[in-house]
C-alpha positions as semicolon CSV with decimal commas, in nm:
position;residue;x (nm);y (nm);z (nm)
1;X;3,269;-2,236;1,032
2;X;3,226;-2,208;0,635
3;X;2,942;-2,421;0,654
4;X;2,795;-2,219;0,928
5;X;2,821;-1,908;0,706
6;X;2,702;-2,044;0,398
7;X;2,412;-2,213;0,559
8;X;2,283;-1,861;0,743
9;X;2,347;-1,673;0,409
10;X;2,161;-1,911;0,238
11;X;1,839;-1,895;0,489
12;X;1,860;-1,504;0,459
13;X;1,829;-1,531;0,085
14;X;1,600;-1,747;0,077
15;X;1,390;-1,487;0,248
16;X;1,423;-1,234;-0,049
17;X;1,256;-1,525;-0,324
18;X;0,937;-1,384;-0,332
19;X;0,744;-1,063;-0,333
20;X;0,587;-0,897;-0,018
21;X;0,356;-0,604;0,021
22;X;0,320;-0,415;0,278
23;X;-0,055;-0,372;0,219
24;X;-0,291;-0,614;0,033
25;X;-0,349;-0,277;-0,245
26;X;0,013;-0,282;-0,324
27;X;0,002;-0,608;-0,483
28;X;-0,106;-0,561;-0,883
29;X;-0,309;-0,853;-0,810
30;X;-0,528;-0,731;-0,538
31;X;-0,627;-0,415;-0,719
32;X;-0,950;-0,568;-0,812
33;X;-1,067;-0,660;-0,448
34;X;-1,355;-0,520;-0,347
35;X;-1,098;-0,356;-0,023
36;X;-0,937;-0,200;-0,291
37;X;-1,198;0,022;-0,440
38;X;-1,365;0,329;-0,371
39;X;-1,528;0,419;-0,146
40;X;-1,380;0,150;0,048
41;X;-1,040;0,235;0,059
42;X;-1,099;0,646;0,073
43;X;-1,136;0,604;0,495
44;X;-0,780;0,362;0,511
45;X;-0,635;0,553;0,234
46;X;-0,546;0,197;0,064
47;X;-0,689;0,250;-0,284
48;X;-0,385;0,146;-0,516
49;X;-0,311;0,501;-0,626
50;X;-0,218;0,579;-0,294
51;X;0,010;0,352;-0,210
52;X;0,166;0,297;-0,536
53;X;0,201;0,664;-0,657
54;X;0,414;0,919;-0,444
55;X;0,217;0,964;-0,143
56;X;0,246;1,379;-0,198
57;X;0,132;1,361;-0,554
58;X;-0,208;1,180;-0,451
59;X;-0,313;1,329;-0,114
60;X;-0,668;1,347;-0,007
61;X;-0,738;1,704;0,056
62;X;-1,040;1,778;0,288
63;X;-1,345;1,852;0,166
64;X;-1,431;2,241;0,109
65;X;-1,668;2,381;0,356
66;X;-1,982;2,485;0,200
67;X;-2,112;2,860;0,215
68;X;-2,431;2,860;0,446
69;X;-2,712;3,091;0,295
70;X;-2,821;3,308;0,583
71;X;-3,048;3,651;0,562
């Protein structure tokens, strides 16, 4: 039965030995795909600064509407 144990916790850390993103921007590494620039990532909202700064900090607001000249 120790073995047992020792052998599952064992699998589960070896789960935890390397890094995982949740998207492909996340990763420090990826910030230099072309996914990962503008425009690109404005429509996904998967441009780096989005995902690694606080999500309330960075929000895209929408755009302003524009006055319409009419006489």
């Amino acid at each position: 039965m120790k073995n047992l144990v020792l052998i599952l916790s064992l699998m589960l850390i070896s789960g935890c030995l390397e890094d995982r993103y949740r998207y492909a921007c996340q990763n420090p590494d990826n910030f230099a795909l072309a996914e990962c620039q503008k425009p690109k990532c404005l429509f996904t909202q998967t441009c780096p600064e989005y995902l690694v700064a606080p999500i309330l900090e960075k929000k895209i607001e929408p755009p302003a509407p524009q006055a319409s000249s009419e006489r």
